[in-house]
C-alpha positions as CSV (number, residue, x, y, z in Angstrom):
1,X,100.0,-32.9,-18.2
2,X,96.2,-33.3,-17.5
3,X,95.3,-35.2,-14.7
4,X,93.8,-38.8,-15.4
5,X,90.1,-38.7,-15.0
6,X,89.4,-41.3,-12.6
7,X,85.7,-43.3,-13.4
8,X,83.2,-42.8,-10.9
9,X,79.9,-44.5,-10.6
10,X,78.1,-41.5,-12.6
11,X,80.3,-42.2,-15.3
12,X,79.5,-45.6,-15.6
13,X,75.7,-45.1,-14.7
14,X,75.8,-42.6,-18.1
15,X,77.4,-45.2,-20.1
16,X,74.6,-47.6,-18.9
17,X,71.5,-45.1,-19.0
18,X,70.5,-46.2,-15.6
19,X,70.7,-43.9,-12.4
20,X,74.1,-43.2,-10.4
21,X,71.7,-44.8,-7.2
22,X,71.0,-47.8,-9.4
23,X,74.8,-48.3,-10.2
24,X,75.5,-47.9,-6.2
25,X,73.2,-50.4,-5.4
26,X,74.2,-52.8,-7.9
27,X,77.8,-52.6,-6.8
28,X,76.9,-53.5,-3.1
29,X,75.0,-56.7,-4.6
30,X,71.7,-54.9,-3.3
31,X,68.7,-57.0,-3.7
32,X,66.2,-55.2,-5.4
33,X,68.4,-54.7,-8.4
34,X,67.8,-57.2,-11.1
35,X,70.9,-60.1,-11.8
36,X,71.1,-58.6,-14.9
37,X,71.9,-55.0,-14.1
38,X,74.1,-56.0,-11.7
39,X,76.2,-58.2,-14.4
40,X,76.5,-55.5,-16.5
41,X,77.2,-52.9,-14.2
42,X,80.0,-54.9,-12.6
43,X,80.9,-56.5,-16.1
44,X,81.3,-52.9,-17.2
45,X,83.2,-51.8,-13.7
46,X,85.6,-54.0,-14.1
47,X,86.2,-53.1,-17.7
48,X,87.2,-49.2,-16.8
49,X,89.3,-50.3,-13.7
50,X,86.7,-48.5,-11.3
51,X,87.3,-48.2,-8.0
52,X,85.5,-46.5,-4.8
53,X,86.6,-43.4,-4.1
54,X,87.8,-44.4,-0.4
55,X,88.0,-40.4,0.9
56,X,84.4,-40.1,0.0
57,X,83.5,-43.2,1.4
58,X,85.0,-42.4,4.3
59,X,82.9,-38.9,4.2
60,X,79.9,-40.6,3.7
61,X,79.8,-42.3,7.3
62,X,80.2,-39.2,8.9
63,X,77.5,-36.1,10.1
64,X,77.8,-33.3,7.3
65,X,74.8,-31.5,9.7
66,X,73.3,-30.3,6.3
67,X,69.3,-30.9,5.6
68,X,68.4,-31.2,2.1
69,X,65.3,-29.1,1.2
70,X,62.9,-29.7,-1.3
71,X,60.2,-27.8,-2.6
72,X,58.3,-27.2,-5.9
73,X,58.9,-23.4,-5.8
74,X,60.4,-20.9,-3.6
75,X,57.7,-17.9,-4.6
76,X,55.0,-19.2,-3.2
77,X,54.3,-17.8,0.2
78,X,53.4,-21.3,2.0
79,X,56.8,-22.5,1.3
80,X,58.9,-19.1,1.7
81,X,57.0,-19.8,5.2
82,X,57.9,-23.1,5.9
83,X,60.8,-22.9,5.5
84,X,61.2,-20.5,7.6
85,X,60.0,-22.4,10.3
86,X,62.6,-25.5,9.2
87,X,65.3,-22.8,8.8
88,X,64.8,-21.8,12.6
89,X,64.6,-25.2,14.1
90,X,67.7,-26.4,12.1
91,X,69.5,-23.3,13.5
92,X,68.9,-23.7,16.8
93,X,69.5,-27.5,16.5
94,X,73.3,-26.6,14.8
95,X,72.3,-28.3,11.0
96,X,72.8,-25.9,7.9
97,X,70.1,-26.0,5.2
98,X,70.4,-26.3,1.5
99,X,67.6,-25.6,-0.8
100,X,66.2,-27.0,-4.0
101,X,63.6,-25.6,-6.7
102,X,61.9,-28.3,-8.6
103,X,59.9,-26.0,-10.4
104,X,57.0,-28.6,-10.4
105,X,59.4,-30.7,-12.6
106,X,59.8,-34.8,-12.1
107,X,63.2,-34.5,-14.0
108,X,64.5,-31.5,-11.6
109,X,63.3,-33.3,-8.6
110,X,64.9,-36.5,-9.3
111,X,68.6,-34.5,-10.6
112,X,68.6,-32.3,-6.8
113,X,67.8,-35.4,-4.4
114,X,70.5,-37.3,-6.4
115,X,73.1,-34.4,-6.2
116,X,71.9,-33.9,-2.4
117,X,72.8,-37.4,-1.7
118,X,76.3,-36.9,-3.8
119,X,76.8,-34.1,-1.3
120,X,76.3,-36.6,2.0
121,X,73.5,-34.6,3.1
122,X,72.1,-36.1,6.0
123,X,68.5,-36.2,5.5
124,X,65.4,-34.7,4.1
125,X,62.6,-32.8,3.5
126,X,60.5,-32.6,0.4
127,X,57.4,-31.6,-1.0
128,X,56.8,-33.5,-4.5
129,X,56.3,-31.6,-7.4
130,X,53.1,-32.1,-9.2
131,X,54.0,-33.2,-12.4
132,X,55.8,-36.3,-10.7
133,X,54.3,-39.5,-11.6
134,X,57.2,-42.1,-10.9
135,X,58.3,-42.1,-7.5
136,X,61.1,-45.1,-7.3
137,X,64.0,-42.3,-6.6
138,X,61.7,-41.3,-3.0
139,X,61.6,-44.7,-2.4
140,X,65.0,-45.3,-3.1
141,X,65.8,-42.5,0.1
142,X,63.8,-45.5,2.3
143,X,65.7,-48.0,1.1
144,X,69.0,-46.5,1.5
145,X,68.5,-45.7,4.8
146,X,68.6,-41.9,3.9
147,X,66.2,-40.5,6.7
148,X,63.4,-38.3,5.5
149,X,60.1,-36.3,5.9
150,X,57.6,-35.4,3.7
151,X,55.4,-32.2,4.0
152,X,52.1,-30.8,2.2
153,X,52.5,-32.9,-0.9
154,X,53.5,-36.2,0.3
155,X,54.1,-39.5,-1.6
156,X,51.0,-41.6,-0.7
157,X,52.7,-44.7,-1.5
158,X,55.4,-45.0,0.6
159,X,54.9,-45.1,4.3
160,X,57.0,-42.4,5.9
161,X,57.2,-39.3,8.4
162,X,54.9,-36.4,7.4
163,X,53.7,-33.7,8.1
164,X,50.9,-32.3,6.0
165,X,47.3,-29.9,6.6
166,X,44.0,-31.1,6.7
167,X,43.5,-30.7,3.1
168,X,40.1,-31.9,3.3
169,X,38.7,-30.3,5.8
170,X,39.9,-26.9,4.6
171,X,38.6,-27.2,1.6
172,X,35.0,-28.0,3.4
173,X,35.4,-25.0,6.0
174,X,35.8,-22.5,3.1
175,X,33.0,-23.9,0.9
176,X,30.7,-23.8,3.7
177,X,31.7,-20.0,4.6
178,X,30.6,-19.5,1.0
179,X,27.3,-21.6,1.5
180,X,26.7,-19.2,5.2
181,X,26.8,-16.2,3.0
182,X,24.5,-17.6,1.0
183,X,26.1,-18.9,-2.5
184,X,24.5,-22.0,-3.4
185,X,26.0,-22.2,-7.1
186,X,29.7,-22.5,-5.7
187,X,32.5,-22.9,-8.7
188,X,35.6,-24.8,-7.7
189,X,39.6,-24.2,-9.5
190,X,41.2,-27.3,-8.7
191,X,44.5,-28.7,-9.4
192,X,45.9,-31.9,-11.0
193,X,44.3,-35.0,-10.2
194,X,47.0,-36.5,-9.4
195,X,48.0,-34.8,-6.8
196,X,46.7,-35.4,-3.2
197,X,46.0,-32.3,-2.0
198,X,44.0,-31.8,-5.3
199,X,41.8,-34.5,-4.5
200,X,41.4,-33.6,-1.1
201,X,40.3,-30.6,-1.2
202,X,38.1,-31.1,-3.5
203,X,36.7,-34.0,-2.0
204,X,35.7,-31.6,1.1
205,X,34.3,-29.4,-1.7
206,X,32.0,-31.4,-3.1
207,X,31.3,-33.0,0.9
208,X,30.5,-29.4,1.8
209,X,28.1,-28.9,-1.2
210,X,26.4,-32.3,-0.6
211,X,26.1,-31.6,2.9
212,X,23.8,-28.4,2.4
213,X,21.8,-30.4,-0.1
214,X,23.6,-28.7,-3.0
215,X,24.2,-29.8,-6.6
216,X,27.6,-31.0,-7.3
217,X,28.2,-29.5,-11.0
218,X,31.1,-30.9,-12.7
219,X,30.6,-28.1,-15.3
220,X,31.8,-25.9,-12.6
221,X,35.5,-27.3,-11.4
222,X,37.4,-26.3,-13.8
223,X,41.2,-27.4,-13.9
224,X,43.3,-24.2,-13.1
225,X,45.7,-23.6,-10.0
226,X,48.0,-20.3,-11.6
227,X,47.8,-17.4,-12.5
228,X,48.4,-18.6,-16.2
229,X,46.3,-21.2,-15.8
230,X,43.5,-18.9,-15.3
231,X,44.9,-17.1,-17.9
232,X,44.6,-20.1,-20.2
233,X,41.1,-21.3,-18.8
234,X,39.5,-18.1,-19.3
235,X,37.0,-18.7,-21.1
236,X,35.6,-21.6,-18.9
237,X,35.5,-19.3,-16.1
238,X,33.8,-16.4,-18.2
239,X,31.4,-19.1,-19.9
240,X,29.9,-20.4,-16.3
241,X,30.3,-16.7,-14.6
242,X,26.6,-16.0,-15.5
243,X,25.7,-19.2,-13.3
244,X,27.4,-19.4,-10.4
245,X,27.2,-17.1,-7.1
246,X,30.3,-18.5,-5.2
247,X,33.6,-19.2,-6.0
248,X,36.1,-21.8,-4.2
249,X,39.9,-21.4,-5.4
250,X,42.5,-24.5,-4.6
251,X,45.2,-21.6,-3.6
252,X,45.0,-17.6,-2.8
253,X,46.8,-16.3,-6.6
254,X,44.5,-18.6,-8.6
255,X,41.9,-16.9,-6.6
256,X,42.8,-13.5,-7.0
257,X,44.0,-13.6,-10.5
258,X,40.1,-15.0,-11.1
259,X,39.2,-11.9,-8.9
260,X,40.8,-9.7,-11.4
261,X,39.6,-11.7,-14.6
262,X,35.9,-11.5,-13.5
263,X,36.4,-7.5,-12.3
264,X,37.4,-7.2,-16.2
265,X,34.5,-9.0,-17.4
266,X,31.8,-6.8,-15.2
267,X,31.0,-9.1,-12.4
268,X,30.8,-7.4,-8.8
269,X,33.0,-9.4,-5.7
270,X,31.1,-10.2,-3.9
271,X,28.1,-8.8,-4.5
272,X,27.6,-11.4,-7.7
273,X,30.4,-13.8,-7.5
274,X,32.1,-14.2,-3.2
275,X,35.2,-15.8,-4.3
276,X,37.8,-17.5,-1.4
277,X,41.1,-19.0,-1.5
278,X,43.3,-21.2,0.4
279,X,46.6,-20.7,2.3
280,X,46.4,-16.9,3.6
281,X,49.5,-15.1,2.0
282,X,50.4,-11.3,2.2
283,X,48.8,-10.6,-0.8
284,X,45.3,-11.5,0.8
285,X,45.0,-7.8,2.4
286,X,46.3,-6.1,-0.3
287,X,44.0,-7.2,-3.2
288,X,40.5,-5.4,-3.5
289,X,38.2,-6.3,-2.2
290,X,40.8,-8.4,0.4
291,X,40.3,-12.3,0.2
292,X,39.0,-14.4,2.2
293,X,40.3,-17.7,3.1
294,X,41.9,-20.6,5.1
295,X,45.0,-20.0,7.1
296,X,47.6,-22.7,6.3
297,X,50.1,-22.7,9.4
298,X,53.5,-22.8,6.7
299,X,55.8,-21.9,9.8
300,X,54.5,-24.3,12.1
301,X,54.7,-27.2,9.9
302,X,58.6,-26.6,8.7
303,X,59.4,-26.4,12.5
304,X,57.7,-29.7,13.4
305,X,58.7,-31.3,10.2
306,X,62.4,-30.2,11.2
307,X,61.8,-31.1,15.0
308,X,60.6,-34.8,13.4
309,X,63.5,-35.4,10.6
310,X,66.3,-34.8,13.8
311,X,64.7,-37.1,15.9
312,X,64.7,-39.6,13.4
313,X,68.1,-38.7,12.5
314,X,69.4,-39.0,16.1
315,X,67.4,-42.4,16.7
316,X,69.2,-43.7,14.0
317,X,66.3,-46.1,13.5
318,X,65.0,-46.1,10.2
319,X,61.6,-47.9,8.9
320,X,60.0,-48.7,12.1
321,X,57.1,-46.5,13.2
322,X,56.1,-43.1,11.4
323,X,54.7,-40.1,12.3
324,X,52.0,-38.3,10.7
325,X,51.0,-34.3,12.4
326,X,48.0,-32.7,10.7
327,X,47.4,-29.3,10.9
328,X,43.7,-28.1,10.4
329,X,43.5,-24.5,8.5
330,X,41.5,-21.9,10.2
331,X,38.8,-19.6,8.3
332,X,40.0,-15.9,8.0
333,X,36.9,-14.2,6.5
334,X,37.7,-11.1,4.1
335,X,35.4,-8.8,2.2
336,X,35.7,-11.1,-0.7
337,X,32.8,-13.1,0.3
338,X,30.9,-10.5,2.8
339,X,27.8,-10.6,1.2
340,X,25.5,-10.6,4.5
C-alpha cells in the first residue's frame, strides 16, 4: 500500500499560484501578507487537513552549519575565485558550503534560494543575476530573519551587508590608462542597465573621458558583455572600428573576444585600437597580445564576505547596522594597450 502523501505548504502554495514563502508567512499571520491571501491560504489549509511538519520544524531552529551560495555562473573566473576565498573561511570556521548557478536567470535565482531555505541553510551569500528585475524573494530573506550578504552585484534596494569593488573607480583607472597611452576616441562594451555595476563603471568611463576634456560619444558604448554578445553586436563594433583608437570592455572575455573580432577584421592591438578589460583572469597572459586591465580581488572579497555573514550569524542580530567593504581594483598594464 502506498504511503498517504501528507500536504505540505508547497502543495498548497501550487494550488494557490503564490510562493511556498508566501504560504509560510501567511500561516504565521505575518503582517505584510494581505487579509485576503491569508483567508485563502488558511481557508484552503484547513480544507486538505494540513498540518506542520513538527520534525522539520523542530530542524529548522537548529544550526545545519551550511552557507548557501549564490552566484550567476560558476565559469567565470571572478566567481570560481570568490568562492574560493568563501570556501576557505567557511572551512576553517567548521560551516559546509552549497552552491547555486543562476545562470543570469530571475526564475533560477528565485527556485535555489527557496530550496536553500527548504534545506535550513543557515545563511547567505549571493550575487543577483542580471536579468533579475523583481526582488521581493531577497527581501523576503530580511524579513525572515534569514541572515545574509551580498557581493559584487548587490540589491540596491534593500539595505544589507555587502561586500562589493569599486566599480566606479575601476572603470575610471582603466579608461584613463587608455587616455595615458594616448587614445582619445575610447569605445566602451557595457552591460545591462539595469544592473549596478553596469552603471558604475560606466559612469567612471564617461568621468574619465570628461575629465581629460574628451567627447562622450554614445555612438561608441555599445551594449555587449559576452562572448556572444560580441558575436551578436558585431557589426556595431566593426561599423565604429574606423573611428575609435581605444577600447574599454566591462569584463576581460568581452574584451578579448573583441580582440579577436577586430584581429579578423585587419585592425592592429594596439597599434590602431589599445583595448583593456576588467577583472584580471588567467586568460589575460595567454591571449596575444596579453590584456591589460583592472585586478578585481575575487579571493579577498569571498573571505571577508564569509568572515561578515558569521559574524552576523553568531550575533544573532539581524537588521540593525550593515556593513559595507569596498575593494578598489588595481591597474595591471599588458601589451594590449602599450602603445608608448
Amino acid at each position: 500500500m502506498n504511503k498517504p502523501h501528507q500536504v505540505t505548504i508547497k502543495d498548497i502554495a501550487r494550488t494557490l499560484g503564490i510562493s511556498a514563502s508566501t504560504v509560510s508567512r501567511a500561516l504565521k499571520d505575518h503582517p505584510d501578507i494581505s487579509a485576503e491571501t491569508k483567508r485563502q491560504v488558511q481557508q484552503l489549509a484547513s480544507s486538505v487537513n494540513y498540518r506542520p511538519n513538527t520534525l522539520a520544524l523542530g530542524l529548522r531552529k537548529s544550526k545545519t552549519n551550511t552557507i548557501g551560495i549564490v552566484i550567476p555562473e560558476i565559469v567565470h573566473h571572478f566567481f570560481s575565485t570568490v568562492i574560493s576565498g568563501i570556501d576557505d573561511v567557511a572551512y576553517n570556521a567548521g560551516y559546509n558550503t552549497m552552491l547555486c548557478q543562476t545562470n543570469e536567470s530571475e526564475e533560477r535565482e528565485r527556485s535555489s534560494i527557496q530550496n536553500m531555505i527548504d534545506m535550513r541553510i543557515d545563511g547567505f551569500l549571493i550575487s543577483v543575476s542580471k536579468n533579475t528585475t523583481q526582488f521581493d524573494h531577497l527581501t523576503n530573506l530580511a524579513t525572515d530573519g534569514i541572515p545574509v550578504v551580498f557581493f559584487d552585484r548587490v540589491c540596491e534596494g534593500l539595505p544589507s551587508n555587502r561586500v562589493i569593488t569599486d566599480d566606479f573607480e575601476g572603470a575610471r583607472i582603466a579608461t584613463r590608462h587608455l587616455i595615458s597611452q594616448g587614445c582619445k576616441r575610447i569605445a566602451h562594451l557595457t552591460s545591462a542597465s539595469s544592473l549596478i555595476i553596469s552603471k558604475q563603471r560606466r559612469d567612471g568611463y564617461t568621468t574619465a573621458l570628461r575629465e581629460a576634456g574628451l567627447e562622450v560619444n554614445p555612438d561608441y558604448i555599445i551594449e555587449a558583455d559576452s562572448r556572444e554578445a560580441i558575436i551578436a553586436n558585431s557589426d556595431k563594433l566593426i561599423t565604429i572600428a574606423p573611428e575609435i583608437d581605444g577600447l574599454f570592455a566591462i569584463n576581460d572575455s568581452t574584451a578579448i573576444t573583441a580582440i579577436q573580432l577586430l584581429q579578423r577584421n585587419g585592425y592592429n592591438i594596439p597599434r590602431d585600437i589599445a583595448v583593456i578589460g576588467f577583472g584580471d583572469g588567467p586568460l589575460t597572459e595567454i591571449v596575444s597580445p596579453t590584456l591589460s586591465t583592472v585586478e578585481q580581488k575575487g579571493y579577498e572579497m569571498g573571505a571577508e564576505a564569509m568572515r561578515m555573514l558569521i559574524r552576523q550569524m553568531e550575533s544573532g542580530i539581524i537588521n540593525t547596522e550593515y556593513e559595507t567593504r569596498v575593494f578598489t581594483p588595481i591597474l595591471q598594464p599588458r601589451e594590449s594597450t602599450r602603445r608608448l
